[in-house]
Gaussian input, Z-matrix of N, CA and C with variables (Angstrom, degrees):
# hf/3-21g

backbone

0 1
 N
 C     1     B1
 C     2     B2     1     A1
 N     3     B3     2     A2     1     D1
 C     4     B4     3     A3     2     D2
 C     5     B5     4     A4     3     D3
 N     6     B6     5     A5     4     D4
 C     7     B7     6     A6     5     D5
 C     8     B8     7     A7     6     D6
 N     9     B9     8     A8     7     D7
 C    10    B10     9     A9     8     D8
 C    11    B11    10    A10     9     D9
 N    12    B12    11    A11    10    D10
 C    13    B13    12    A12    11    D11
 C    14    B14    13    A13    12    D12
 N    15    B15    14    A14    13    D13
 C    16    B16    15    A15    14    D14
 C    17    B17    16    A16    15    D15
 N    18    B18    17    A17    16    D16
 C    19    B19    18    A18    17    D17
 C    20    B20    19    A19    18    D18
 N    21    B21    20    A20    19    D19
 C    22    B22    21    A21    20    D20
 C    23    B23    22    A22    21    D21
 N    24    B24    23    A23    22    D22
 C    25    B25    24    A24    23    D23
 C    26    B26    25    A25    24    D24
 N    27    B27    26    A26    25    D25
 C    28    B28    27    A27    26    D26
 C    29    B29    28    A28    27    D27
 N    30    B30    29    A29    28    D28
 C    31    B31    30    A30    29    D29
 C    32    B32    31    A31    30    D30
 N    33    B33    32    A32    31    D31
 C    34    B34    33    A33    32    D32
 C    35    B35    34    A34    33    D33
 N    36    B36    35    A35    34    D34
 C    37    B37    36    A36    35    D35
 C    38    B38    37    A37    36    D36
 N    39    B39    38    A38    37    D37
 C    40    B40    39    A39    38    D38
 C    41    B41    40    A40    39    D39
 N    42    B42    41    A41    40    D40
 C    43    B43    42    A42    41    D41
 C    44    B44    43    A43    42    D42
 N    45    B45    44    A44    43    D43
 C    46    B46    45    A45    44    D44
 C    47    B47    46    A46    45    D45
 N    48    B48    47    A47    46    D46
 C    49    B49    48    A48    47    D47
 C    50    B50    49    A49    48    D48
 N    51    B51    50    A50    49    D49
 C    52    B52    51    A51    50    D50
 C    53    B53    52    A52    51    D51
 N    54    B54    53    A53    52    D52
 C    55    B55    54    A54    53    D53
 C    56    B56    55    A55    54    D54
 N    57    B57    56    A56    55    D55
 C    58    B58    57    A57    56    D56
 C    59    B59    58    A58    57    D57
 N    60    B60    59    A59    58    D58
 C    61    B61    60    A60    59    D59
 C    62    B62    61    A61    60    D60
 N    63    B63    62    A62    61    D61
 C    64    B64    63    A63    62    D62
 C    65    B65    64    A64    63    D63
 N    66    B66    65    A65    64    D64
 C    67    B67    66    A66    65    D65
 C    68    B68    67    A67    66    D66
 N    69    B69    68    A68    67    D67
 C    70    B70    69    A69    68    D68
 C    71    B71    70    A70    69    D69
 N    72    B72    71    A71    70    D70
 C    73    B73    72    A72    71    D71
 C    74    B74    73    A73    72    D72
 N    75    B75    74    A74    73    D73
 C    76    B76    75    A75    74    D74
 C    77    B77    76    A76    75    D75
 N    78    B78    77    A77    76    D76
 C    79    B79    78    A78    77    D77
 C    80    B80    79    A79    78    D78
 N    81    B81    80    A80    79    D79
 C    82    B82    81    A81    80    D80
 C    83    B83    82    A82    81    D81
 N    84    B84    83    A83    82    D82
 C    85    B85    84    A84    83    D83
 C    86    B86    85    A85    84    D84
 N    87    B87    86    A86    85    D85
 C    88    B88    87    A87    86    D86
 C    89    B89    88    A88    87    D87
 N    90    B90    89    A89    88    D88
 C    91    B91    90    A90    89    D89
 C    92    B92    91    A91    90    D90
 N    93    B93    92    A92    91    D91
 C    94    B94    93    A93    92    D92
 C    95    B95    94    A94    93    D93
 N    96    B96    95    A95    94    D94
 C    97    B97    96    A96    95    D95
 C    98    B98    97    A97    96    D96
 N    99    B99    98    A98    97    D97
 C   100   B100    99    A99    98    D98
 C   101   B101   100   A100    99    D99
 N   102   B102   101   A101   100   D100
 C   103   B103   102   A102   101   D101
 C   104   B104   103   A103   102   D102
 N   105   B105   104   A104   103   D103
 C   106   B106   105   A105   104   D104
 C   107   B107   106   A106   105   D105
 N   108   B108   107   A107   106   D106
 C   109   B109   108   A108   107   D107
 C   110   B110   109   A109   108   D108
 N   111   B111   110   A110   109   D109
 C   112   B112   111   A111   110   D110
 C   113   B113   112   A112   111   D111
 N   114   B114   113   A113   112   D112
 C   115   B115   114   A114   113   D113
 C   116   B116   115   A115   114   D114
 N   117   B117   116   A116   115   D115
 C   118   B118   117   A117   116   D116
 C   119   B119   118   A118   117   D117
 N   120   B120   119   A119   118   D118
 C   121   B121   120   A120   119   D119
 C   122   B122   121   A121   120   D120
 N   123   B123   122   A122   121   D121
 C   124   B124   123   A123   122   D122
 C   125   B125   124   A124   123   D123
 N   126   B126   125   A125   124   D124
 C   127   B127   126   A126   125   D125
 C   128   B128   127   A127   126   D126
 N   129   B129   128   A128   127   D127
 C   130   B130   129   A129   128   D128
 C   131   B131   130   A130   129   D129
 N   132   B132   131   A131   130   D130
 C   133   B133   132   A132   131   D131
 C   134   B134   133   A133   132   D132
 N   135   B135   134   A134   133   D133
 C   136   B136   135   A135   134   D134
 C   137   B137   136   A136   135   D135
 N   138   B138   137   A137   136   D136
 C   139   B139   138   A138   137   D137
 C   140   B140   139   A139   138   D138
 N   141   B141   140   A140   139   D139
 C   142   B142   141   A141   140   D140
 C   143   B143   142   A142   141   D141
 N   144   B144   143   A143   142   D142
 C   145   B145   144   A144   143   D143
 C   146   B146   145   A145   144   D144
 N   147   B147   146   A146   145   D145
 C   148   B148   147   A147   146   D146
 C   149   B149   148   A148   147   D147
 N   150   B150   149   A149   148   D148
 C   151   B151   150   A150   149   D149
 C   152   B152   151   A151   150   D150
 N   153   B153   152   A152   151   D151
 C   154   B154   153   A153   152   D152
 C   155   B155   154   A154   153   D153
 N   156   B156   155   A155   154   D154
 C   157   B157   156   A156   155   D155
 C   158   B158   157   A157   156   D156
 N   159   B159   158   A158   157   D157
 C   160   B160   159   A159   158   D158
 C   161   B161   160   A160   159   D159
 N   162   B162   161   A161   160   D160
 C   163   B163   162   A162   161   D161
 C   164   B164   163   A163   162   D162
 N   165   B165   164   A164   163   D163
 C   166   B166   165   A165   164   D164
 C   167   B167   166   A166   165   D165
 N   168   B168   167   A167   166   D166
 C   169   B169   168   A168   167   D167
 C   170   B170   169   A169   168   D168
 N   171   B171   170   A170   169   D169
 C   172   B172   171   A171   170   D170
 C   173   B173   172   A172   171   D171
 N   174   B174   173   A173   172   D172
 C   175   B175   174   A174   173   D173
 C   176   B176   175   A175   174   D174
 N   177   B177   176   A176   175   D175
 C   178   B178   177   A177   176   D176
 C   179   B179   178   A178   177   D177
 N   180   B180   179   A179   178   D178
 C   181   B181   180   A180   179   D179
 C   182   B182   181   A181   180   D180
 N   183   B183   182   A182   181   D181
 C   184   B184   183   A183   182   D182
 C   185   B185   184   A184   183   D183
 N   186   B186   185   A185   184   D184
 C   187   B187   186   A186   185   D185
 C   188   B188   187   A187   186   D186
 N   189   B189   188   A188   187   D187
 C   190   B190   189   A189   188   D188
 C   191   B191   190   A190   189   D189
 N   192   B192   191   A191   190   D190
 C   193   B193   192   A192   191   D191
 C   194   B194   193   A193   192   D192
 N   195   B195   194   A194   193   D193
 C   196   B196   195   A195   194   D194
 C   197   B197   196   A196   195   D195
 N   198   B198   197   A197   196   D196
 C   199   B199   198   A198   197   D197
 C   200   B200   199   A199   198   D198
 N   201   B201   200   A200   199   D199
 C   202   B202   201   A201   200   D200
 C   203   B203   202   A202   201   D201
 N   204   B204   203   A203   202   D202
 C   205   B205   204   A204   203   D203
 C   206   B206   205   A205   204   D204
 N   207   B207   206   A206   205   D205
 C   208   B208   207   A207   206   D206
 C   209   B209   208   A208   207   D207
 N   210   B210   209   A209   208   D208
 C   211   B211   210   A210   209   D209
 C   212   B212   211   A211   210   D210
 N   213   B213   212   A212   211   D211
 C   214   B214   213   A213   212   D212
 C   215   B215   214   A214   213   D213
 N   216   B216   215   A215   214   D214
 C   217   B217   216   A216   215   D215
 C   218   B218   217   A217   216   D216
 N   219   B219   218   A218   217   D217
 C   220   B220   219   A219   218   D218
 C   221   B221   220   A220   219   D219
 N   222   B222   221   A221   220   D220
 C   223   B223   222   A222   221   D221
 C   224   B224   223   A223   222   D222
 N   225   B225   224   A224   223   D223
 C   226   B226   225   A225   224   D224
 C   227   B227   226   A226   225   D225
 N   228   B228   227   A227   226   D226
 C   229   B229   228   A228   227   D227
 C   230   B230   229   A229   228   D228
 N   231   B231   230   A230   229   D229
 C   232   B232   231   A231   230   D230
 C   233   B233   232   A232   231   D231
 N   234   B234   233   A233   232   D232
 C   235   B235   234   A234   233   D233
 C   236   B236   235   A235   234   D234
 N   237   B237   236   A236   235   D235
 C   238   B238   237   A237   236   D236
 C   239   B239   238   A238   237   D237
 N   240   B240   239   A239   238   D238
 C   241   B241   240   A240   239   D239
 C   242   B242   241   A241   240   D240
 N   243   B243   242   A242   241   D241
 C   244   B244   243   A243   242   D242
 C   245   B245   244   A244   243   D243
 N   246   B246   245   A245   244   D244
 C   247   B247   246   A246   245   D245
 C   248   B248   247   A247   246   D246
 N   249   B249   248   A248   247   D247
 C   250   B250   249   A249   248   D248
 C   251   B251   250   A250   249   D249
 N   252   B252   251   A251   250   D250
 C   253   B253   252   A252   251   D251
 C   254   B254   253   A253   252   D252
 N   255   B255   254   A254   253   D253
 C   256   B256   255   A255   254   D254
 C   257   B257   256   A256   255   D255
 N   258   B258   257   A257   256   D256
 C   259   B259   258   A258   257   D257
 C   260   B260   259   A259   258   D258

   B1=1.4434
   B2=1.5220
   B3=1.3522
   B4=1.6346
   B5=1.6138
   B6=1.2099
   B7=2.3914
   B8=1.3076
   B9=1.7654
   B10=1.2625
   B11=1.2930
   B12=1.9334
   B13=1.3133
   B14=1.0868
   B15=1.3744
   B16=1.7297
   B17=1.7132
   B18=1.3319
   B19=1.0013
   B20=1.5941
   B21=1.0300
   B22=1.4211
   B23=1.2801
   B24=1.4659
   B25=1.5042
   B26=1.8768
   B27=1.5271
   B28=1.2934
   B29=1.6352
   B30=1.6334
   B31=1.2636
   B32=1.7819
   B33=1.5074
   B34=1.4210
   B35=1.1827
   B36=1.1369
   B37=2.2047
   B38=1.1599
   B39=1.3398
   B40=0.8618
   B41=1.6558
   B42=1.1380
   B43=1.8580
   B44=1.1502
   B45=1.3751
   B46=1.3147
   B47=1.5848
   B48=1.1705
   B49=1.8544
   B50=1.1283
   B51=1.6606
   B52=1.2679
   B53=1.7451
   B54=1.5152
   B55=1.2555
   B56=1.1973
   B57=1.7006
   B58=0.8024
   B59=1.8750
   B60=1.6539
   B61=1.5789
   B62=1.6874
   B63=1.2235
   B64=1.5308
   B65=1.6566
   B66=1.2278
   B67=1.4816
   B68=1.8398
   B69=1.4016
   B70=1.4887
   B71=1.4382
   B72=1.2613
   B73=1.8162
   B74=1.7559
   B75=0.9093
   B76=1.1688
   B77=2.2149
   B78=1.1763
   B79=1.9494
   B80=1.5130
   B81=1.7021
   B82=1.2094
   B83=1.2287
   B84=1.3720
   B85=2.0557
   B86=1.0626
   B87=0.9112
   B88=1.8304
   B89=1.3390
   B90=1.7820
   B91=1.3990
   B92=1.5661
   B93=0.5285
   B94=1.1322
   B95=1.9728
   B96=1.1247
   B97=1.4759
   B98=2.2230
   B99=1.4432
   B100=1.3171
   B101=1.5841
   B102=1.5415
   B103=1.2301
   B104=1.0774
   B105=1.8286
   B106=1.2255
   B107=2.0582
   B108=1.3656
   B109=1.3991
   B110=1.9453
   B111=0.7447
   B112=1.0449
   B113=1.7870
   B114=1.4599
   B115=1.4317
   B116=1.5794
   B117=1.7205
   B118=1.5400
   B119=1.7348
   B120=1.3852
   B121=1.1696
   B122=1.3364
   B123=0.9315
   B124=1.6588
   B125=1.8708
   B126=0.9647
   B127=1.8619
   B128=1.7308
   B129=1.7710
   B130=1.1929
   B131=1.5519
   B132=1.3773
   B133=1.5429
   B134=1.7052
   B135=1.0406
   B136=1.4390
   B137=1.6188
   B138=1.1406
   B139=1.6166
   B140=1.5879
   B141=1.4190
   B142=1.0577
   B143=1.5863
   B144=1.2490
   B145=1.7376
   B146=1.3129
   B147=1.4369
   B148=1.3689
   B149=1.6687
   B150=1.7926
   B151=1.7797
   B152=1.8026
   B153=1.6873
   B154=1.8720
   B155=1.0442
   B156=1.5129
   B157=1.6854
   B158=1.4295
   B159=1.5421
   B160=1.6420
   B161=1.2300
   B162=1.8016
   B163=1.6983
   B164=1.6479
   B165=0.8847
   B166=2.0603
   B167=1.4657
   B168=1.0418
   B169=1.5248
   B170=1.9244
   B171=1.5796
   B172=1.3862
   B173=1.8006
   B174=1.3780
   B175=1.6461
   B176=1.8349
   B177=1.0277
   B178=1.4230
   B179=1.2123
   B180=1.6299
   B181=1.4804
   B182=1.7881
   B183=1.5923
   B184=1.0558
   B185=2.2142
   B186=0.5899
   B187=1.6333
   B188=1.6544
   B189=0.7116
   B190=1.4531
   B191=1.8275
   B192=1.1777
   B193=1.9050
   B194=1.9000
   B195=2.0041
   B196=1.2798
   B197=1.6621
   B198=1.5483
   B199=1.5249
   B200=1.1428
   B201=1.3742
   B202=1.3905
   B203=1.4601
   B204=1.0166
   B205=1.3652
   B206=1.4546
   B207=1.2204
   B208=1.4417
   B209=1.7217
   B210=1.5047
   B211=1.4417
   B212=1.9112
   B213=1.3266
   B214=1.5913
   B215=1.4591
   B216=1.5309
   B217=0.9365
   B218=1.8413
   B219=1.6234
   B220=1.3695
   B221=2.1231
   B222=1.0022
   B223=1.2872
   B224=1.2204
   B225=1.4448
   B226=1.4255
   B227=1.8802
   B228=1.5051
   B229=2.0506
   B230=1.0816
   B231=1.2951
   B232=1.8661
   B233=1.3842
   B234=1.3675
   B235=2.2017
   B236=1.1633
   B237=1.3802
   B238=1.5039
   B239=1.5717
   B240=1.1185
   B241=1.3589
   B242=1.9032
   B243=1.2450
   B244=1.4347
   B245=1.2935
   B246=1.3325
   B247=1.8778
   B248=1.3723
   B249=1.2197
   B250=1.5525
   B251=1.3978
   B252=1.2191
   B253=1.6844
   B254=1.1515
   B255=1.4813
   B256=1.5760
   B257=1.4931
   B258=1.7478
   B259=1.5449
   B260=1.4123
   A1=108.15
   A2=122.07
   A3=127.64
   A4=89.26
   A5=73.55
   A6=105.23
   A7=94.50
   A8=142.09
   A9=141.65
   A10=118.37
   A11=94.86
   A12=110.74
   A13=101.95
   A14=146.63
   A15=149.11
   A16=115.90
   A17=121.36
   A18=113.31
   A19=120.57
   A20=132.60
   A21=139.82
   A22=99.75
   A23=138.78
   A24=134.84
   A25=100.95
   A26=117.98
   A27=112.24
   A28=97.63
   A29=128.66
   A30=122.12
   A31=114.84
   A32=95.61
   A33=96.69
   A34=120.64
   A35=104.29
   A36=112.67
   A37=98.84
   A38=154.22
   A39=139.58
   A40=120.56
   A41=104.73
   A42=102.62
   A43=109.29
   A44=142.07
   A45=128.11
   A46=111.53
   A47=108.49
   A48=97.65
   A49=135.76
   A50=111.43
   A51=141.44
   A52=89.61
   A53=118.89
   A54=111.40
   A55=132.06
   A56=125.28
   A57=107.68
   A58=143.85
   A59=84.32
   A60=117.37
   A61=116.30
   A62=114.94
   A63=134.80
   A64=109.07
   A65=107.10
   A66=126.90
   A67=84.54
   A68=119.60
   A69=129.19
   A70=93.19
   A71=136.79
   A72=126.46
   A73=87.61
   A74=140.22
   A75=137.09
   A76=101.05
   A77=94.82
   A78=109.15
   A79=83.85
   A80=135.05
   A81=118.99
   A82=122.88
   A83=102.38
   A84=106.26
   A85=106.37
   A86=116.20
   A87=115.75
   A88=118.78
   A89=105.63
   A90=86.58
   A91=129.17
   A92=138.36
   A93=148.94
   A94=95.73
   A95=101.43
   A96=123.51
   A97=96.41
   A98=95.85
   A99=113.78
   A100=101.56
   A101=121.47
   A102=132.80
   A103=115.49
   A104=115.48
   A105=104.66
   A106=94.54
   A107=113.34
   A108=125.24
   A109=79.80
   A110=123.32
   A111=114.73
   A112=131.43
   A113=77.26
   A114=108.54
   A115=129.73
   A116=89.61
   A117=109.07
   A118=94.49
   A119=137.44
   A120=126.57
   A121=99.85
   A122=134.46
   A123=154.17
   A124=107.78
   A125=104.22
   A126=113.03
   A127=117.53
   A128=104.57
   A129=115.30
   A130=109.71
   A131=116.71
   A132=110.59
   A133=95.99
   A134=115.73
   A135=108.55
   A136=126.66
   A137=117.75
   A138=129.01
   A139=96.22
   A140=148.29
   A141=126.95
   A142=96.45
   A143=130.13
   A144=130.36
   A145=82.27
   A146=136.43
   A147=137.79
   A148=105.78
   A149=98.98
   A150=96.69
   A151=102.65
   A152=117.66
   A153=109.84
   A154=94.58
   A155=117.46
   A156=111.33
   A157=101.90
   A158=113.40
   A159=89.33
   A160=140.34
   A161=99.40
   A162=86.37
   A163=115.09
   A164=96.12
   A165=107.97
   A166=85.76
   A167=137.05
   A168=139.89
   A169=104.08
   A170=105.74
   A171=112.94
   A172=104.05
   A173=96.93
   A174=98.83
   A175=110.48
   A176=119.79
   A177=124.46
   A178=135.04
   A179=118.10
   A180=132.40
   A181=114.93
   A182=108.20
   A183=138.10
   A184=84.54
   A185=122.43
   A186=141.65
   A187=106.31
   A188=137.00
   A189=156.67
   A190=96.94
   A191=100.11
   A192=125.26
   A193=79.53
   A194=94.21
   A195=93.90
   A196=95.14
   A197=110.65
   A198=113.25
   A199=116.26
   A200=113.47
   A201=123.12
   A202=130.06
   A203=129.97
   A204=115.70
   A205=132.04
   A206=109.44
   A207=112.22
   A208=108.23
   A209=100.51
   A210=109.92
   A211=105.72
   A212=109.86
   A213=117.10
   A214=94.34
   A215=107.48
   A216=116.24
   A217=114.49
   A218=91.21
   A219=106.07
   A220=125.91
   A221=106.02
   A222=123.82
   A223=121.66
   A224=116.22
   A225=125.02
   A226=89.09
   A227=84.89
   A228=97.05
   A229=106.42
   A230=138.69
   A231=137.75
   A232=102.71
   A233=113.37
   A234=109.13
   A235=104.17
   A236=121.01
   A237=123.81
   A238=116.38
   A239=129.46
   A240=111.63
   A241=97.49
   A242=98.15
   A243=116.03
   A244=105.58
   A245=119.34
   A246=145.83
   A247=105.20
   A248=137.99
   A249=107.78
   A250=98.80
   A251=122.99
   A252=122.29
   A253=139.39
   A254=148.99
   A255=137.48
   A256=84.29
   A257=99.96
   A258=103.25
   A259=90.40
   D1=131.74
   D2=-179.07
   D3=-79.68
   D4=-166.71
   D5=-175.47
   D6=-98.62
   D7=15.34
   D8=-171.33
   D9=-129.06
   D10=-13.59
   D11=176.33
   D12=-109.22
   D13=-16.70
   D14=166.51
   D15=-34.70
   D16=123.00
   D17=-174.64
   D18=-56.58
   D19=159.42
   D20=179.57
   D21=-57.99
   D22=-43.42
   D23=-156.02
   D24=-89.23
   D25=8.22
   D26=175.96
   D27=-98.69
   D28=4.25
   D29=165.97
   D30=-81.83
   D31=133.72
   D32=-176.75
   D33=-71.68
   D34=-20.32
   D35=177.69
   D36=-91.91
   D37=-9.14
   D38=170.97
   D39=-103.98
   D40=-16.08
   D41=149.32
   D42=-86.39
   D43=-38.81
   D44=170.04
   D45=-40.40
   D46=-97.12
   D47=158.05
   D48=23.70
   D49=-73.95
   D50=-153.85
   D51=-84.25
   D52=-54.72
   D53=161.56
   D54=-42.66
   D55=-58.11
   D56=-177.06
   D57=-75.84
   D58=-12.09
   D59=159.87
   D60=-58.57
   D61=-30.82
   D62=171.99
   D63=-64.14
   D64=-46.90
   D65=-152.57
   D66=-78.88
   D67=-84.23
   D68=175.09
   D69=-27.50
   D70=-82.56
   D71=-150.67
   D72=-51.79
   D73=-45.54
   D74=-148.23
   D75=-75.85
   D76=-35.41
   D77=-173.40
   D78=-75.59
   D79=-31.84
   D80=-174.39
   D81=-85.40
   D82=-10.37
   D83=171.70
   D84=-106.27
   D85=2.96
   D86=162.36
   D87=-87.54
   D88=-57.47
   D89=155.58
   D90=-78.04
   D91=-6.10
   D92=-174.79
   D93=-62.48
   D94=-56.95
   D95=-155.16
   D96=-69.81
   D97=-29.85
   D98=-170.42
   D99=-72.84
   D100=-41.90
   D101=165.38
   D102=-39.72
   D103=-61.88
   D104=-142.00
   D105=-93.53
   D106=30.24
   D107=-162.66
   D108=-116.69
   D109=-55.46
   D110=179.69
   D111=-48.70
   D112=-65.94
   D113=145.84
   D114=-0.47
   D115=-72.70
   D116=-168.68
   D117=-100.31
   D118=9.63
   D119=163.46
   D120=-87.22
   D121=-60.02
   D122=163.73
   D123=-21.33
   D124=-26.30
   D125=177.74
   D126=-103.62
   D127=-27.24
   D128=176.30
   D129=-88.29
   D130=-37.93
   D131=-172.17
   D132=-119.47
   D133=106.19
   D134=169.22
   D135=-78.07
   D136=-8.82
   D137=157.52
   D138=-59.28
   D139=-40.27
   D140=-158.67
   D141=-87.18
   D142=-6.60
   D143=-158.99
   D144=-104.11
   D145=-19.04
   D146=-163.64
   D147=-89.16
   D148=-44.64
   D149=-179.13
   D150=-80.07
   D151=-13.99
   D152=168.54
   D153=-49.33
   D154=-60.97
   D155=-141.63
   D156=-64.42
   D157=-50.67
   D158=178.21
   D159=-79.32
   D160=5.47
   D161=166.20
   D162=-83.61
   D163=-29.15
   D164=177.54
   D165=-57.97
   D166=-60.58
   D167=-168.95
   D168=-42.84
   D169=-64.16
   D170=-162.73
   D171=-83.45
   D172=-5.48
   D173=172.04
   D174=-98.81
   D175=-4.29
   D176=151.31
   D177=-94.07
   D178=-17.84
   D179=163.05
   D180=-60.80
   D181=-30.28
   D182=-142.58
   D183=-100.68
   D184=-49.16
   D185=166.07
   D186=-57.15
   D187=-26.52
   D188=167.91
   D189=64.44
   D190=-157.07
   D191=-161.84
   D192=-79.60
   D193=143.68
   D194=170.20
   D195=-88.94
   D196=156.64
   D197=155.46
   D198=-43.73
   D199=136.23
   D200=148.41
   D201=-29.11
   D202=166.16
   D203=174.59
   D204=31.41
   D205=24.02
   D206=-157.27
   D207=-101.47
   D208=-3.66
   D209=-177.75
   D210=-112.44
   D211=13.38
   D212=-164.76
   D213=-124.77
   D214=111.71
   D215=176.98
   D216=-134.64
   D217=90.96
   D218=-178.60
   D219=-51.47
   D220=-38.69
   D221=172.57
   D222=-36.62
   D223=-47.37
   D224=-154.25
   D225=-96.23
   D226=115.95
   D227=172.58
   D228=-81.00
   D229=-9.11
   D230=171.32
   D231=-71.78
   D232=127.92
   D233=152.29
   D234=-58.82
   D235=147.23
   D236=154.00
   D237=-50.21
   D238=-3.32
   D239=177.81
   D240=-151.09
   D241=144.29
   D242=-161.42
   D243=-120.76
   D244=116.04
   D245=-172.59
   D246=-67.11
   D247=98.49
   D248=-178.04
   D249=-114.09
   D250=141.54
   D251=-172.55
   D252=-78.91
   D253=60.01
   D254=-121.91
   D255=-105.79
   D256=142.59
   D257=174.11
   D258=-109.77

């Protein structure tokens, strides 16, 4: 057997990888799992969906007023969105 016929999993960067690709799916069902725990407290006790809302509430009070004009930006001669014509 050559080095062309060696399986892919005898590359060391590529089990590294594969590990660390293992490791992430794994932080995503955890959190994931942490969500949907929340989640389902949030459906059982609705006093607790009551103290979210007002912290999202007192954590945007807390952010204050956006500026004025702060989303108008005369300068730029491009539209934000560009027509392109497909025949």
């Amino acid at each position: 057997m050559t080095d062309d016929d060696a399986p892919l999993t005898d590359d060391p960067r590529l089990a590294a990888g594969l590990e660390h690709l293992q490791r992430a799916a794994r932080e995503m069902i955890a959190a994931s799992r942490a969500l949907l725990d929340v989640a389902e407290e949030l459906v059982e006790d609705p006093k607790a969906a009551a103290g979210v809302v007002d912290l999202l509430g007192s954590l945007a009070d807390r952010r204050g007023p956006v500026p004025s004009g702060a989303d108008e930006d005369d300068d730029d001669p491009d539209p934000p969105v560009q027509r392109i014509p497909v025949s």
